[in-house]
N, C-alpha and C positions, 0 to 999 in steps of 0.2 A: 420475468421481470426485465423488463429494457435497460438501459445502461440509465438512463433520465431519474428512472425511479429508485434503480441503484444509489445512485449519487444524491438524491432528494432526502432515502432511509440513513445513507450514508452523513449526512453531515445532520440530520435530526437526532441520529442516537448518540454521538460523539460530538458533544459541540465545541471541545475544550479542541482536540485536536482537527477539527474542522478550519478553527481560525489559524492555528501554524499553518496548514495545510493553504489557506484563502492566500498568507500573505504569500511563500513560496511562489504560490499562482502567479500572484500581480506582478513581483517580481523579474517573475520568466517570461509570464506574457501580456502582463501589462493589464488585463481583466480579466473579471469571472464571466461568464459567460455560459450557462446551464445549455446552450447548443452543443457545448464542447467539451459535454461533463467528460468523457474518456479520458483527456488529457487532464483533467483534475487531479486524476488517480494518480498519475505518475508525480503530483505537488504532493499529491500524500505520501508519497514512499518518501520523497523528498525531506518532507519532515518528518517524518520517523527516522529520517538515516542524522537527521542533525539531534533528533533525541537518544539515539544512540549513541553517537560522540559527544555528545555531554553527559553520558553514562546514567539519563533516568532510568527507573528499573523499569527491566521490560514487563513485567508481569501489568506494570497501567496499561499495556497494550496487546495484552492476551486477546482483550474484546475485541478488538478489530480486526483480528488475524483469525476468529473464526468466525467474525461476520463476514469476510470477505471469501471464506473456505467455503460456507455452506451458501452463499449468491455464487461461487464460483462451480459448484456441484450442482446446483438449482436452476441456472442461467443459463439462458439461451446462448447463442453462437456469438450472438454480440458482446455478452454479459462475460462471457468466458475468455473470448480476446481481449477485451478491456482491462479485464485482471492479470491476463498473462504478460500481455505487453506494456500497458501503462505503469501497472503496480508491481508486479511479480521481477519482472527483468529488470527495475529502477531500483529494488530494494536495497541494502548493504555496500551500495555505491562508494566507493573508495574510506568504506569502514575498516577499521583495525580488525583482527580476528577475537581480539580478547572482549572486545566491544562490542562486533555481533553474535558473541557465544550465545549468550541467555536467550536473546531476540531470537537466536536461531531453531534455539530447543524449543519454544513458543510457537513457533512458526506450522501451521498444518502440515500434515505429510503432503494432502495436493499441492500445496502453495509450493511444499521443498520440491519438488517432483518440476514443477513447472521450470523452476529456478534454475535446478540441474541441468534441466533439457537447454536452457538456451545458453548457460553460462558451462555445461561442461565440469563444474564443478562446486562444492559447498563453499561458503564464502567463508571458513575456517584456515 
């Protein structure tokens, strides 16, 4: 699956967090642009890290944490860096620890695996 179709399945199965995710985007970078779905992903972590400081439960976002587990087990070399670097290394971004508890224990083991590796450490 190419990062394109990723991101196409990606905001068709989730459309409620697709729109946090759209505006994050325009915000940062002014438009969407499905050329540049990669860096979408990282508006996604974006808004996941603002649904976590406003403490929604994380279980509404189980679903995307192993849709993104199994495109990232399933995924090409583009599919896998896309994940690792746009989404995985933006997640928990200057979250409290008690805030991304839950989100944490939800989180795939690939997805913690990736996290650890670039960040050295659990975001607890």
């Amino acid at each position: 699956m190419p990062v394109l179709a990723l991101y196409n399945e990606t905001r068709e199965r989730f459309p409620e967090l697709t729109a946090k995710a759209d505006r994050e985007h325009v915000k940062n970078w002014g438009e969407l642009d499905p050329e540049f779905a990669c860096s979408w992903f990282e508006s996604l972590a974006k808004a996941l890290n603002v649904e976590m400081s406003r403490k929604i439960p994380a279980r509404k976002y189980a679903g995307i944490f192993r849709h993104l587990s199994s495109a990232y087990t399933n995924g090409d070399f583009e599919v896998r860096n896309c994940i690792d670097v746009s989404f995985t290394e933006n997640l928990f971004w200057q979250i409290e620890e008690e805030k991304a508890e839950l989100y944490w224990s939800l989180l795939p083991s690939n997805l913690k695996e990736l996290y650890v590796a670039f960040h050295g450490k659990v975001p607890l």
